[in-house]
SELO-209441 format. One line per 8 residues: number of its first residue (from 1); their letters; for each residue x, y, z of C-alpha. Coordinates in steps of 0.25 Angstrom, whole numbers, plus 5000, padded with zeros to 4 digits. Each point is the difference from the previous one (the first is absolute). Example, Ala and Ser with C-alpha at 12.3 -4.5 7.8 and 13.67 -1.06 7.14 Angstrom:
// residues 2
1 = as = 5049:4982:5031  5006:5014:4998
// end
This chain:
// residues 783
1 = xxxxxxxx = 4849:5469:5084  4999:4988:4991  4986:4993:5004  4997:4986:4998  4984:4998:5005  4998:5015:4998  4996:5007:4986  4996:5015:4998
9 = xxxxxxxx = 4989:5003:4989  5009:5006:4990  5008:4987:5000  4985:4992:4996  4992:4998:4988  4989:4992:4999  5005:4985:4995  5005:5000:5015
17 = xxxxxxxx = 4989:4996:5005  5007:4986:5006  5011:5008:5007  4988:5010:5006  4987:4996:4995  4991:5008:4993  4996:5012:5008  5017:5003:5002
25 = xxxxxxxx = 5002:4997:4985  4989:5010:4996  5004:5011:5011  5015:4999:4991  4995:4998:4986  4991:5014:5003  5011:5007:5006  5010:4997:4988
33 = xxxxxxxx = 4989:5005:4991  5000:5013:5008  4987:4999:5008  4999:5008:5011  5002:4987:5012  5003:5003:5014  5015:4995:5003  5003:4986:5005
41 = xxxxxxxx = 5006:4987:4998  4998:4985:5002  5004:4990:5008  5001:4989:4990  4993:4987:5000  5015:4995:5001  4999:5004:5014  4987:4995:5005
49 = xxxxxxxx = 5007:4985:4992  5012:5002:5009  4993:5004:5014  4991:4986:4997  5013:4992:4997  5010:5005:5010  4991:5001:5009  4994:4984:4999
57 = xxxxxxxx = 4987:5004:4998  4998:4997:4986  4999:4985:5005  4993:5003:5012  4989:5008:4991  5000:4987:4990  4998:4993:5011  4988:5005:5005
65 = xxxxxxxx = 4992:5002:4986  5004:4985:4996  4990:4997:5012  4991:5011:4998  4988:4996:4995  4995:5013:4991  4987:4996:4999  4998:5000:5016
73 = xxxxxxxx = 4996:5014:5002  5007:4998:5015  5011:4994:4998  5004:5009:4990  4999:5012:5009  5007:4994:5011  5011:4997:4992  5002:5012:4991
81 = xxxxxxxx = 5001:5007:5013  5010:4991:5006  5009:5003:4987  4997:5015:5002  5004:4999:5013  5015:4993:4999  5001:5011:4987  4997:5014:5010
89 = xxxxxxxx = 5008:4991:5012  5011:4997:4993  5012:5009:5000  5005:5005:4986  5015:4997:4996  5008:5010:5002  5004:5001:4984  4986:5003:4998
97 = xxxxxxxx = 4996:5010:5011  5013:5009:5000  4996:5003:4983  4987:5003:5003  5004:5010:5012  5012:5006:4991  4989:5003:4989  4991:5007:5009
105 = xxxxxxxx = 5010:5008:5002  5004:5003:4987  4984:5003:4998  5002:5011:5012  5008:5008:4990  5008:5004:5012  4988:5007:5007  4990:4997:5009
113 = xxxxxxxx = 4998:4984:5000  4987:4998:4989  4986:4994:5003  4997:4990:4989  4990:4989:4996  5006:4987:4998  4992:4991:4992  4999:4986:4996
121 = xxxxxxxx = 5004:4995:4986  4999:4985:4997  5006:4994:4988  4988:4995:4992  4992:5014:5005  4996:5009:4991  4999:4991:4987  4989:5000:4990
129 = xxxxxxxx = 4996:4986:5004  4999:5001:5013  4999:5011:5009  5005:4999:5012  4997:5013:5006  4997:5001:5013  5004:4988:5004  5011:5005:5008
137 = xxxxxxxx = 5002:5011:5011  5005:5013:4997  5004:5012:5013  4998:5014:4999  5006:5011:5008  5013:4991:5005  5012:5009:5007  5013:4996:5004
145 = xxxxxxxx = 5010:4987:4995  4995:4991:5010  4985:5000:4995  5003:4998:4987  5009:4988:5001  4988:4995:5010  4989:5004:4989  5009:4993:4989
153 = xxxxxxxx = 4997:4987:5008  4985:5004:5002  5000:5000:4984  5008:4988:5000  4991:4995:5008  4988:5001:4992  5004:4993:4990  4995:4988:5008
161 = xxxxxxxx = 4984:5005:5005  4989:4988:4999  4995:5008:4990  5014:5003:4990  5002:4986:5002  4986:4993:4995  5000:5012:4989  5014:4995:4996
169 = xxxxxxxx = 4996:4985:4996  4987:5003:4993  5009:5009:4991  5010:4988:4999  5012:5006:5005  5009:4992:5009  5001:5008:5014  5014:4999:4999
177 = xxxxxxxx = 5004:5004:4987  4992:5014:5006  5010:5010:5006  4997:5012:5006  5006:5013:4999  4999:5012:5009  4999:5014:4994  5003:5012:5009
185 = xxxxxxxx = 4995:5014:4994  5001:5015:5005  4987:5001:5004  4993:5013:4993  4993:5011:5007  4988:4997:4996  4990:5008:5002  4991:4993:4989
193 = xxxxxxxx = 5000:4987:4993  4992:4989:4993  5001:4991:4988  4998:5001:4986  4998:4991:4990  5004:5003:4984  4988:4992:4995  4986:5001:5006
201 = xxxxxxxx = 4999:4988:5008  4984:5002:5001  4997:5000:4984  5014:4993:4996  5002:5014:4994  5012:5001:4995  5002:5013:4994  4994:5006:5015
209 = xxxxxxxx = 5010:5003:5014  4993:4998:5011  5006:5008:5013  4997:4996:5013  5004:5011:5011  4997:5002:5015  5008:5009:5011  5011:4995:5008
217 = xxxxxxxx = 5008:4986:4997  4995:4992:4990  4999:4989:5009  4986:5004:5002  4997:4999:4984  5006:4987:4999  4995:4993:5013  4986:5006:4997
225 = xxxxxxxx = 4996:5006:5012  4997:5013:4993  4992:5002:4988  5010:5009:4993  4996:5010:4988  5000:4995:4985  5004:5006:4987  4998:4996:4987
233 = xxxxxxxx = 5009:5007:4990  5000:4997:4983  5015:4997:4996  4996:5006:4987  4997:5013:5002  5005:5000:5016  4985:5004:5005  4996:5000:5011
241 = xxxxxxxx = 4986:4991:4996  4995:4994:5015  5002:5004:5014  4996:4995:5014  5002:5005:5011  4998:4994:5013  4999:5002:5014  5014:4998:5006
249 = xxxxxxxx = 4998:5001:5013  5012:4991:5005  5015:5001:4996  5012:4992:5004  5011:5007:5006  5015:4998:5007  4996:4997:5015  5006:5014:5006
257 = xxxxxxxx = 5001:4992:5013  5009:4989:4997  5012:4999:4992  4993:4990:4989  4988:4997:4994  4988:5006:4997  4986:5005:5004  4986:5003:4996
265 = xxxxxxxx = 4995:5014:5003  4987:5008:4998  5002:5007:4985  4992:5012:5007  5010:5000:5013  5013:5000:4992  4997:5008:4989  4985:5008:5001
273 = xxxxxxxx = 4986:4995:4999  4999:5007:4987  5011:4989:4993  4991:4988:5001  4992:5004:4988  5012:5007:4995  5005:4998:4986  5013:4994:5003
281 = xxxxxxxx = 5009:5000:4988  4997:5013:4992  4996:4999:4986  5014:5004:4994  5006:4990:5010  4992:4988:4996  5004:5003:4985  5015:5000:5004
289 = xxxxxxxx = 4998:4987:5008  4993:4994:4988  5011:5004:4992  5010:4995:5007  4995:4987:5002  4997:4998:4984  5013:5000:5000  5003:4989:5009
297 = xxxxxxxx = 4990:4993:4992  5008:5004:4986  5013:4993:5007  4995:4989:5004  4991:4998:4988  4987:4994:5008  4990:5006:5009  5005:5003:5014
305 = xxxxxxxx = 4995:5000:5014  5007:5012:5006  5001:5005:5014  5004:5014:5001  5002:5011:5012  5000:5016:4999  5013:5005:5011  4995:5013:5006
313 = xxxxxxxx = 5015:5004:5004  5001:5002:4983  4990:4999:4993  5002:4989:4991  4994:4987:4996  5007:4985:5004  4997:4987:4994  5002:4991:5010
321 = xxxxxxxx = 4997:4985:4994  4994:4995:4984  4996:4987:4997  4992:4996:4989  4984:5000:5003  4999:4985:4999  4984:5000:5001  4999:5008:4988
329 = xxxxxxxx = 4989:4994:4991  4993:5004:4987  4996:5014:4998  4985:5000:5002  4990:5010:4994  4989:5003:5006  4986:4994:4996  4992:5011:5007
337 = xxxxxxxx = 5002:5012:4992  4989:5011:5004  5012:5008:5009  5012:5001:4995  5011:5000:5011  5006:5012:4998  4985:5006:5000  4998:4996:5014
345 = xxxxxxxx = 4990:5008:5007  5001:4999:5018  4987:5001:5005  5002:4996:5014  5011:4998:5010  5002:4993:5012  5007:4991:5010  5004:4987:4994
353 = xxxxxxxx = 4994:4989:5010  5001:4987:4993  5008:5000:4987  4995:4996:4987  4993:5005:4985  4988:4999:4997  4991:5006:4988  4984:5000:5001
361 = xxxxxxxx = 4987:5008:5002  4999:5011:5012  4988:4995:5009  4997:5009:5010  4995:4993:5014  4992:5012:5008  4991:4995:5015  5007:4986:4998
369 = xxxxxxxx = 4992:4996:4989  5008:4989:4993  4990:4995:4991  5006:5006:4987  5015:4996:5000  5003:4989:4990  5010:4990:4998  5013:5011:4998
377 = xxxxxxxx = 4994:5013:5002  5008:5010:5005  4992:5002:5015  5001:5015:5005  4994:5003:5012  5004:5011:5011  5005:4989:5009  4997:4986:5001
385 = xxxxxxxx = 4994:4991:5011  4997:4984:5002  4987:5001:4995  5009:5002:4985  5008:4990:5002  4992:4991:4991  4999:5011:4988  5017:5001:5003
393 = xxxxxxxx = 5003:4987:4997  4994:5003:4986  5007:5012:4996  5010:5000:4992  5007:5012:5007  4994:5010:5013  5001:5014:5002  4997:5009:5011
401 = xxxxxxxx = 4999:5013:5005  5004:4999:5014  5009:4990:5010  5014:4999:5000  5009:4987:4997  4994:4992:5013  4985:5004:4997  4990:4989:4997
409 = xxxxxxxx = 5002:5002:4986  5016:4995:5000  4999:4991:5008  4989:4992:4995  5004:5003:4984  5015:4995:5004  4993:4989:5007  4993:4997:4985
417 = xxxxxxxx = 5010:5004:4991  4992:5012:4997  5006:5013:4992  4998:5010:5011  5002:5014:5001  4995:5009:5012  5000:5014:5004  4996:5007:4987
425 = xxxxxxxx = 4992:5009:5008  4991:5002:4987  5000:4988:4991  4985:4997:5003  4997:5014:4994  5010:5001:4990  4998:4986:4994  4986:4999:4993
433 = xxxxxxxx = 4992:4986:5000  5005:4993:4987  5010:5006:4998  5011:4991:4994  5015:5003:5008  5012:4993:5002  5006:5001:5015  5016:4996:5005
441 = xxxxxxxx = 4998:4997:5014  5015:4997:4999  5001:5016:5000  4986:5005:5003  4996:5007:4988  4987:4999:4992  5001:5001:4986  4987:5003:4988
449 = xxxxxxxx = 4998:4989:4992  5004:4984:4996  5014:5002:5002  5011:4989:4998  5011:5002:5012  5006:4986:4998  5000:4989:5010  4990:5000:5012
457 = xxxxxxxx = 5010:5002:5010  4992:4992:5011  5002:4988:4994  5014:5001:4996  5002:5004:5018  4990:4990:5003  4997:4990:4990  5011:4998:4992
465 = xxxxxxxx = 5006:4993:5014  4986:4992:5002  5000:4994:4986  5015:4993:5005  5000:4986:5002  4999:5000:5016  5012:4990:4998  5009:5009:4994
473 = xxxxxxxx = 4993:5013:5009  5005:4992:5012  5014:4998:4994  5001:5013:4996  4996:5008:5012  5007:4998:5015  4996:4995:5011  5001:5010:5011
481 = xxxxxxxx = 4999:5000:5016  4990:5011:5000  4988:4994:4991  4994:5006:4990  4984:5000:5000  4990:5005:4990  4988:5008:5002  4987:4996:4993
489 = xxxxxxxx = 4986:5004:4999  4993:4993:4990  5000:4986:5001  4998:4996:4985  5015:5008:4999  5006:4989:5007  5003:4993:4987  5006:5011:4995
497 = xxxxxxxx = 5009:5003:5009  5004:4986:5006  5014:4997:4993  5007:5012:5007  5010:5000:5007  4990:5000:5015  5002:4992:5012  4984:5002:5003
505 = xxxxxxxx = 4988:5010:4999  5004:5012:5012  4985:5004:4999  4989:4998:4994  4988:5009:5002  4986:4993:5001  4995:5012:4995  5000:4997:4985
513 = xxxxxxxx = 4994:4987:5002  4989:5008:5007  4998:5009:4990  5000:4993:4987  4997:4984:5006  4990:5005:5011  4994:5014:4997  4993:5000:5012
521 = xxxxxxxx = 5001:5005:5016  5001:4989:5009  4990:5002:5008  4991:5003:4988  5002:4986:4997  4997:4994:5014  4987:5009:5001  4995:4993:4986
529 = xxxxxxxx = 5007:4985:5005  5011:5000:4988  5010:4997:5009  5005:4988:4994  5002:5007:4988  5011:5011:5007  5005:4987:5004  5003:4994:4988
537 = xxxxxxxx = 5005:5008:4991  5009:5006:5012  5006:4988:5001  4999:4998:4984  5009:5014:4999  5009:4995:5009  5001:4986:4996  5004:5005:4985
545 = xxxxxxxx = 5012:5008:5007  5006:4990:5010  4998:4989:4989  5009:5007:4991  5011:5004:5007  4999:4988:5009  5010:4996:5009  5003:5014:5002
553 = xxxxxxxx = 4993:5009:5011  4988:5009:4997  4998:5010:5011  4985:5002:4998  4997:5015:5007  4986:4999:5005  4990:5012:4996  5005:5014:5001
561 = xxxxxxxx = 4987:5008:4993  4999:5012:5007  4984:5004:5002  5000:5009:4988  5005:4988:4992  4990:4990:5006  4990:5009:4997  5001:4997:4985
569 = xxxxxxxx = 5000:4986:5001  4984:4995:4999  4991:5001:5012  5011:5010:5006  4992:5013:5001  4992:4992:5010  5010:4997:5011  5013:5008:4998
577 = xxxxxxxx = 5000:5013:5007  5005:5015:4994  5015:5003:5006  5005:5013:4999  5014:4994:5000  4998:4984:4995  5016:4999:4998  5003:5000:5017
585 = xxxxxxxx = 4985:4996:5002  4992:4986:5001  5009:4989:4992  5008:4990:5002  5000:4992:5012  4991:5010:5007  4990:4996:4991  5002:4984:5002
593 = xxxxxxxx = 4997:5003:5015  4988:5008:4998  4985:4993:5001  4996:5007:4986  5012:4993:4994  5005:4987:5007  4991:4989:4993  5005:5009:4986
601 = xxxxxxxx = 5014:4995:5007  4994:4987:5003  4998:4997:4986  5015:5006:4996  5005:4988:5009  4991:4990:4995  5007:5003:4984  5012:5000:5006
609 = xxxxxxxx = 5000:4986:5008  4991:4994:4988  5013:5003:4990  5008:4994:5011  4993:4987:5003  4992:4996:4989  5011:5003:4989  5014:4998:5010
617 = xxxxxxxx = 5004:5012:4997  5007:5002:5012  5010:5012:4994  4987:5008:5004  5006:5010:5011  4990:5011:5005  5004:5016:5004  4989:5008:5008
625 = xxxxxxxx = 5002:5016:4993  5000:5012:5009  5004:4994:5014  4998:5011:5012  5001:4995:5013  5005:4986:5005  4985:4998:5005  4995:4999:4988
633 = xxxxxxxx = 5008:4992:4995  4998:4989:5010  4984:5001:4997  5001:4998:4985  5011:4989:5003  4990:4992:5009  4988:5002:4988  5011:4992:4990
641 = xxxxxxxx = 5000:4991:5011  4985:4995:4999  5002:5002:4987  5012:4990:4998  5011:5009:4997  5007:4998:5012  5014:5006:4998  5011:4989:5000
649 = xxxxxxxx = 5012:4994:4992  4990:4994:4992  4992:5015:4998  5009:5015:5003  4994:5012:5003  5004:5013:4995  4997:5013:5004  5002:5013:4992
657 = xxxxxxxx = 5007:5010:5006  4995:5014:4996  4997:5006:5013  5010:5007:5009  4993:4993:5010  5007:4986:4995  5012:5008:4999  5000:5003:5016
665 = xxxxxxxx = 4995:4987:5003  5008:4992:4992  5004:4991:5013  4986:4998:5003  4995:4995:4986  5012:4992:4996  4994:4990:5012  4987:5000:4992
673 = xxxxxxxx = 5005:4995:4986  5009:4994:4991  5004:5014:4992  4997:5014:4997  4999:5005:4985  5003:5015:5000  4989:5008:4993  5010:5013:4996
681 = xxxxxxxx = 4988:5006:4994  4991:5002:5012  5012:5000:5008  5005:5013:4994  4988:5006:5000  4997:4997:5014  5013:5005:5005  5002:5011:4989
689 = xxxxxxxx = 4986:5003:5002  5000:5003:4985  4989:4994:4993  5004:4990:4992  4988:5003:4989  5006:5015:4998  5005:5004:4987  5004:5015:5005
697 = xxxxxxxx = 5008:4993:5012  5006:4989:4992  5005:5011:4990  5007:5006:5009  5009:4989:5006  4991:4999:5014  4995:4985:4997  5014:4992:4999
705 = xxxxxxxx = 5002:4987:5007  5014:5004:5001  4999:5010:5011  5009:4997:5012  4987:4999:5008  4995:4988:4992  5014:4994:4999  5003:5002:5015
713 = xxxxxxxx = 4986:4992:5003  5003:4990:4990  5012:4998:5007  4995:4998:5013  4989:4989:4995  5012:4993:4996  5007:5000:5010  4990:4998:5011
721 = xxxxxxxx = 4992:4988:4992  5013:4992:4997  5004:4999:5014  4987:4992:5001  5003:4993:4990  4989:5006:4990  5003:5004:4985  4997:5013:4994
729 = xxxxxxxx = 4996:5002:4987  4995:5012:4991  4991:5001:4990  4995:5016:4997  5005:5006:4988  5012:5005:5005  5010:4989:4996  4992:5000:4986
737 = xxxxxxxx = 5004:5015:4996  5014:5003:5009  5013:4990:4999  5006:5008:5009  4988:4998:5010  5002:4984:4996  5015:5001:5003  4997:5006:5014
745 = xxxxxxxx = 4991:4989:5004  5010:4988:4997  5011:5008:5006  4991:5000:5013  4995:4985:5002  4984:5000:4994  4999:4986:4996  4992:5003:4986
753 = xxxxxxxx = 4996:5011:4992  4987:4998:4991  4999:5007:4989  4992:5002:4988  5001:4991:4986  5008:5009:4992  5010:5001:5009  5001:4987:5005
761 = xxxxxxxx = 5013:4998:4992  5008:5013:5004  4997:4997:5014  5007:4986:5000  5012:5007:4993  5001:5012:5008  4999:4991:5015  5008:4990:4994
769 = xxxxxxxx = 5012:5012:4998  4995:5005:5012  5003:4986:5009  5013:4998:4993  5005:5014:5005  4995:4999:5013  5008:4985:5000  5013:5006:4996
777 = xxxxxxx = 4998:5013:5010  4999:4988:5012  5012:4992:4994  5009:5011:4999  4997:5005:5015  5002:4985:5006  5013:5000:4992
// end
């Protein structure tokens, strides 16, 4: 057949990238320098310039970005979706859609018809100036004709997301010079995959490949849900001169259930718990790979950015996509020379809690005794507590022996922006006071000695975004349905973290500003008539936060110390009981209610109406933690009352939703308040009956907010709370460390999702794709 809009890979090189943009051009130019490429073709840029012609909806597009106003965050959203909408809506020509089945065809062989990726492939993609990668959509695991002619539109689509469309004019191409190419691609077995890179993009090395590689699709690599092995291999001499490996305890697979796309399984279920640790690419296969990919690096004559798969059906490597690594600066020596790299020594390993590197001195923290950690100290201790807090927000990095990636440690150190690693089981015996170490909490491994490992990676997640103009972070980032808030503990972070991409603070705990403004018991400070003093710099903690980030809301969560945690606080000893089981015991609104605590409360709501009413600061909303019964929680509501925080349009009220009991009565407490904010950390526990602190238990898989238990009372909260009207919001760790969790959320109504900083910018971006998918699944089914 004689195809116009069609072009097969063997018919491209890569100066075609006007007729099928760089991705398209560069799958061609390595399949005529006999690189192993899974077949495919292109559906020309040509084509997607025909639909919009013929069609009339190159005028209608003009139209509506002529009176879009890019800088209006809004208007821009709403009206990139309205041009992706008429692009999925409208039928393609028949010229266009009958090659593109015909080819398909041809792909088959003759056989069974094939599953393939079709990927997105601008015309000003890929280029050395200006990488536009990622700025379009690309499908995995698409069977049949029909579905890829509907997922060449997705791609077409794409083209015009808030986002691609704001990235297109700060790099000064016209939006309609831009075309967009659809490439359909065999999609390879593959039962492992990564990236790699042909110059160290850590040190700028260029003489070094640097192979990424994790089980399952690569979509796991690339999207970052995974933190894959890494292998550093000498073009020289093809050694094998660094290795990583990881923990790779998800994988993305074909979905067995559906004829398309893809899901996320459990590494342990699909393949056997011993593969998590498991090398994934042997030693002789990492040195093939590196090979192959110097070659593709020798073709092109520049450093590539490589992604790759292994097919289990043969055997066999297949590059999927080059483009030139556009971020590639000078190579940079390292000034700290005491270990050389290829001389590291482990000493410790772990679970990585908050990402980050960091290099210092090991002090070791035993019976809470903070008084020796310094200003970047390596802090070790068996586990930590709020009493550490204030020794915490010194260090430059916190180790730990026990807990799991929802213990106090993580939570609080990701709250910081802490390096953290947890569950070493010996580190605190292992690492000796002053000892010098490097740590990448990135990966969970403890190295001897100042060593240089590049970049600190918290800052790249977290503060790379937070040192954007907040003009340009709001034109960047989307605007979505379901809203995005951050978590935050310290209020001196506010600054920061205050130009992300946030639409307000989903909780703050007053805990911190207990520990390290306060440092006393309430009740220690009543005894001894300091109560103005809890006062003010209650209010002064709380103040510093809604001040920064004002108009948007600050959901202010009211004490949650259990008793073993206000027993560390000054004066404690004195009036907090010994629990056997403080987690499930006396915290909480139970405490607020209760004649050894309720003027301690008292106080709470005098900070909170004081940074209402004498600053304005009216964005000041209040949630009550560890709600039980519906009793309770009208006593506690009444005791705001007196104290001026009655709940109104003027002041919500929130409550969180950790107790099964909330879940049950969800009815009930959706008459007593404005919303619920789910707790999935107590939640699971409670329901689980896993203990959340446990190492052992969150080792082997019992501690997962994922469970069909949690997500079957997630769903119910929902569902009951908006048929009164109420939002539902969530702010445990989950959303922070699972997309997939993230994904389910949207997909079932919660009206935000609080996260911590470092992933405040994924999060927009994955419930941004999320909402558009669900938008077109609800067109399509009215049509």
């Amino acid at each position: 057949m004689n195809y116009r809009f069609v072009k097969w890979f063997h018919e491209l090189k890569r100066e075609d990238v006007a007729l099928v943009g760089g991705k398209g051009a560069n799958l061609g130019e390595l399949t005529q320098a006999g690189i192993r490429v899974p077949p495919g073709f292109c559906v020309t840029a040509e084509a997607y310039k025909f639909f919009v012609e013929s069609t009339g909806l190159q005028e209608k597009i003009r139209a509506i970005i002529d009176v879009t106003d890019l800088n209006n965050v809004q208007q821009l959203d709403e009206n990139t979706a309205k041009i992706r909408q008429m692009i999925i809506l409208t039928a393609a020509p028949t010229e266009i859609k009958d090659e593109i089945v015909a080819a398909y065809g041809e792909l088959s062989g003759g056989g069974n018809p094939p599953r393939v990726a079709v990927r997105s492939s601008a015309t000003a993609e890929d280029l050395p100036e200006a990488s536009f990668a990622g700025q379009q959509d690309t499908y995995l695991n698409i069977l049949g004709a029909k579905e890829v002619v509907t997922h060449v539109q997705k791609c077409w689509a794409s083209l015009w997301t808030a986002r691609a469309t704001y990235y297109r004019q700060s790099q000064n191409f016209d939006h309609f010079d831009v075309y967009l190419s659809a490439v359909v691609q065999k999609l390879a077995l593959a039962a492992k995959s990564g990236v790699a890179f042909t110059a160290n993009p850590v040190t700028g090395a260029r003489d070094e490949i640097m192979i990424n590689a994790s089980w399952g699709l690569g979509e796991a690599v690339v999207a970052g849900i995974v933190t894959p092995d890494d292998y550093i291999v000498k073009k020289d001499s093809w050694q094998i001169v660094e290795k990583e490996i990881s923990e790779k305890k998800i994988m993305v697979v074909r979905d067995p259930a559906k004829e398309t796309g893809t899901i996320t399984v459990s590494v342990g279920d699909q393949l056997g718990a011993d593969y998590v640790e498991k090398q994934c690419l042997s030693d002789e296969d990492i040195i093939v790979l590196a090979q192959e990919c110097a070659r593709i690096e020798k073709h092109y004559g520049s450093p590539q950015d490589i992604e790759w798969a292994y097919d289990a059906d043969d055997g066999q490597f297949y590059l999927l996509q080059a483009r030139p690594i556009t971020t590639l600066g000078e190579e940079r020596k390292s000034e700290m020379t005491e270990v050389k790299k290829e001389d590291l020594e482990v000493l410790v390993k772990g679970m990585a809690a908050s990402p980050g590197i960091a290099s210092g001195k090991v002090t070791i923290v035993r019976n809470d005794d903070i008084s020796g950690v310094k200003e970047g100290d390596i802090l070790v201790t068996i586990m930590t507590n709020p009493d550490m807090v204030p020794a915490m927000s010194k260090a430059g990095a916190i180790i730990t022996d026990e807990g799991g990636r929802t213990c106090h440690a993580a939570i609080v150190s990701r709250e910081l922006g802490v390096p953290c690693i947890v569950g070493t089981k010996r580190a605190s015996e292992i690492l000796k006071e002053g000892m010098e170490v490097t740590i990448d909490a990135t990966r969970g491994v403890v190295y001897k000695g100042i060593v240089d490992l590049g970049q600190n990676k918290k800052e790249a997640a977290a503060g790379a975004g937070a040192a954007m103009p907040p003009e340009i972070m709001r034109e960047i980032f989307p605007v979505t349905a379901t809203k995005v808030y951050m978590n935050l503990g310290e209020p001196s972070l506010v600054d920061k973290y205050k130009n992300l991409p946030f639409d307000g603070i989903g909780l703050m705990r007053v805990e911190f500003i207990f520990t390290n403004m306060i440092g006393a018991h309430p009740m220690y400070l009543i005894k001894t008539g300091q109560q103005q003093y809890m006062i003010d710099k209650l209010a002064e903690g709380l103040t510093t936060v809604a001040q920064g980030i004002y108009p948007r809301p600050v959901v202010v969560r009211m004490s949650d110390f259990r008793t073993n945690e206000f027993r560390g606080l000054k004066g404690g000893e004195e009036v907090e009981p010994i629990e056997n089981n403080p987690m499930i015991g006396w915290r909480g609104v139970s405490r607020y209610i209760s004649e050894e605590y309720l003027e301690g409360f008292r106080l709470e709501c005098k900070a909170m109406r004081k940074a209402r009413e004498e600053y304005g600061l009216t964005n000041i909303w209040a949630m009550l933690p560890f709600v039980r019964t519906t009793w309770e929680l009208k006593q506690v509501k009444a005791i705001m009352e007196e104290e001026g925080l009655k709940q109104g349009l003027n002041f919500k009220l929130w409550i969180m939703a950790e107790v099964p009991s909330v879940i049950f009565m969800a009815d009930e407490f959706s008459q007593l308040v404005d919303g619920f904010s789910i707790g999935s950390n107590d939640l699971t526990q409670l329901i689980l009956g896993a203990d959340r602190d446990s190492g052992v238990l969150d080792s082997m898989g019992y501690f997962d907010e994922r469970d069909p238990a949690i997500k079957r009372a997630i769903a119910h909260l929902i569902e009951t709370a908006h048929k009164y009207g109420k939002t539902v919001s969530i702010c445990g760790q989950g959303p922070s460390l699972y997309p997939e969790f993230t994904e389910f959320l949207v997909k079932t109504g919660i009206d935000s999702v609080s996260v911590n900083p470092d992933t405040v910018i994924n999060t927009r971006r994955l419930v941004a794709s999320v909402e558009q998918k669900v938008m077109l699944e609800m067109l399509r089914a009215r049509k």
